[in-house]
C-alpha positions in Angstrom: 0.0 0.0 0.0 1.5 3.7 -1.1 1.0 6.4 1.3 1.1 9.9 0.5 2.2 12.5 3.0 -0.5 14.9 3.2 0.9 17.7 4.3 2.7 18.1 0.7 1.0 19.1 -1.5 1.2 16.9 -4.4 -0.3 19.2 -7.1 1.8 22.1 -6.7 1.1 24.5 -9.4 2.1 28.1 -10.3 -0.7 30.9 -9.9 -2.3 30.8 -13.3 -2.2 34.1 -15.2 -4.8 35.5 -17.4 -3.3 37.1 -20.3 -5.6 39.6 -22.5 -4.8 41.3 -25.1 -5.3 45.0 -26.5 -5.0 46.3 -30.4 -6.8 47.2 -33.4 -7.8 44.7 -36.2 -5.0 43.0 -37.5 -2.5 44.2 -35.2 -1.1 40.7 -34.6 -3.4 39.4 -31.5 -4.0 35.9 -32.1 -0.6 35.7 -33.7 0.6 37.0 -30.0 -2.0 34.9 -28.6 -0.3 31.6 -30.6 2.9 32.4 -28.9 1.7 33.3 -25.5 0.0 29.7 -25.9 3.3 27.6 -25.9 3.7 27.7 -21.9 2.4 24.4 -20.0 -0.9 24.6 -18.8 -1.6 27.2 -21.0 -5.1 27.5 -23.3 -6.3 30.1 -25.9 -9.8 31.1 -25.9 -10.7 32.9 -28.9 -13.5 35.0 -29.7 -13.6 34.8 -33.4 -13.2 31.4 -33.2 -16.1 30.9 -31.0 -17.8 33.4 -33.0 -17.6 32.1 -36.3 -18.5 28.3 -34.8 -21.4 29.9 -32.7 -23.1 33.1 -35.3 -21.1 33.6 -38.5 -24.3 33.0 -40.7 -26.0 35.6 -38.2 -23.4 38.4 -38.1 -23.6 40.7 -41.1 -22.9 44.3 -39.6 -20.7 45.6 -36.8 -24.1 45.9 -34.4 -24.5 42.1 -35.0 -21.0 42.0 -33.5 -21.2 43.4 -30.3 -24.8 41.7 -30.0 -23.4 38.5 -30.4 -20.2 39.2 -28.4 -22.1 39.9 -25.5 -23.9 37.2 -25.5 -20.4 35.3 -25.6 -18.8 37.3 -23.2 -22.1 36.2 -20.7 -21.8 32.2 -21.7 -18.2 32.1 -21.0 -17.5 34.4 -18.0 -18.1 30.9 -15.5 -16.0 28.7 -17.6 -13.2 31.2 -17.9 -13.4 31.9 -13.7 -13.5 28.1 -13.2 -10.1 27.3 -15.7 -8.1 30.8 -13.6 -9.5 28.9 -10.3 -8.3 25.1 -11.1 -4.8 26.5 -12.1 -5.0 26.8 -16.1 -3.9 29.9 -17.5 -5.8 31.5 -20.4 -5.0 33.4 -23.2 -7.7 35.4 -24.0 -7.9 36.8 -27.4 -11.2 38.5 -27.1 -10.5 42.4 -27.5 -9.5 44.3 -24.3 -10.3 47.7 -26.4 -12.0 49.2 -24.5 -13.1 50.7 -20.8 -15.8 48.6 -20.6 -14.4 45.0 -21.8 -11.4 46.1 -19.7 -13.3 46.5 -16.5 -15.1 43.2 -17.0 -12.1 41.3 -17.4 -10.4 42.9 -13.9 -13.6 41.6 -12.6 -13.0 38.4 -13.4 -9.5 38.9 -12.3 -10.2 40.1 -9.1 -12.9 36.8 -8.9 -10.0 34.8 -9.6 -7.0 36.3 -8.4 -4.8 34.8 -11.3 -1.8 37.2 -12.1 -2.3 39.0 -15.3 -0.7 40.5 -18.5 -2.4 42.9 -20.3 -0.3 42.9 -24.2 -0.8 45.8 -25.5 0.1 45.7 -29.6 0.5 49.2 -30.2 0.4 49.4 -34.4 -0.3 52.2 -36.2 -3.5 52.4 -38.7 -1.5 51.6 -41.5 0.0 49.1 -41.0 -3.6 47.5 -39.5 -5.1 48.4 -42.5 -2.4 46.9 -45.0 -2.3 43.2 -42.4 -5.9 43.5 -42.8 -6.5 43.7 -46.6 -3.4 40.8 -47.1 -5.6 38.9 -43.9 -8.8 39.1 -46.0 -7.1 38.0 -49.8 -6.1 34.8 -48.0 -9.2 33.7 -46.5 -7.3 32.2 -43.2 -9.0 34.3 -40.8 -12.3 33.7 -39.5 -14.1 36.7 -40.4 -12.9 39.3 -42.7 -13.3 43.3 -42.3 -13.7 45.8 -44.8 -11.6 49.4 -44.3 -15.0 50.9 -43.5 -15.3 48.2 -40.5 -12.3 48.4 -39.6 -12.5 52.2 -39.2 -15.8 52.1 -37.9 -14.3 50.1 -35.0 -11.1 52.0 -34.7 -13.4 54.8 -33.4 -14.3 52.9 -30.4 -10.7 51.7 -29.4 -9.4 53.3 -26.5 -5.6 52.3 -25.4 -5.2 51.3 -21.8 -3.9 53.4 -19.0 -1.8 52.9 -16.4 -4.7 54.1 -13.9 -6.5 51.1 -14.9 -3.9 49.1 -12.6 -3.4 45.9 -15.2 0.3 44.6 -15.8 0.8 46.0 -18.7 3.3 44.7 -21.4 3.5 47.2 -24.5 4.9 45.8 -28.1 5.5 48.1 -30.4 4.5 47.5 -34.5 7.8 45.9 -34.6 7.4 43.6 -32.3 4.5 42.8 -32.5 5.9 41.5 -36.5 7.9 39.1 -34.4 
């Protein structure tokens, strides 16, 4: 018969950390998000993926977006708190863009109290525009945007600020290339 001490404890893990991720369209985020993915115990969860599996027939116009978004955002809030709790980390590769979806992911933060990484991808327009167009001639990407959409959205981004109190890792449109 084994015994096992139990005052070790067996399943010793390091505090999970919940990294999100902040840019415009095509700034590189699920490339980053691909990267960030390679650590042990590490998951993506990606909204256009979800998105495209879940409404892609449905969503025709930018309001169809953030309807459908929410209604993600509400589904997998409890599945996202239970993986921080039981020690996986996430990568989560839904748009921390603005206020708003910022302040509901430090809620789930503070719900979790998983460490955190906030990657910022700071890329100019541009550039955006120019990964975007190449994104959309390929047809790898899950949904496509036209330059009116992507403007359109552009309007609503707001950069984070250090006030918001995230751990915030800045790449510039260089490295974010990399």
């Amino acid at each position: 018969m084994n015994y096992i001490d139990s005052s070790i404890n067996v399943l010793e893990k390091e505090n999970p950390v919940f990294h999100i991720l902040c840019g415009k369209i095509a700034s590189g985020k699920s490339t980053l998000s691909a990267k960030l993915a390679q650590q042990p115990t590490t998951i993506v969860i990606s909204e256009d993926q979800w998105l495209s599996h879940l409404y892609a027939g449905e969503m025709k116009t930018v309001s169809d977006y953030i309807h459908y978004s929410a209604k993600l955002r509400n589904a997998i809030e409890p599945h996202l708190i239970a993986l921080l709790k039981a020690g996986v980390s996430v990568v989560f590769d839904f748009p921390a863009n603005t206020i708003t979806n910022r302040t509901w992911m430090k809620n789930i933060i503070d719900a979790t109290a998983a460490d955190h990484r906030l990657h910022f991808l700071d890329v100019p327009d541009e550039i955006c525009l120019s990964r975007l167009r190449l994104r959309n001639q390929s047809g790898t990407h899950d949904f496509s945007a036209t330059d009116e959409q992507f403007k359109l959205i552009t309007n609503h981004f707001v950069a984070p600020q250090e006030e918001e109190g995230f751990n915030l890792v800045v790449y510039s449109h260089r490295e974010a290339e990399n």
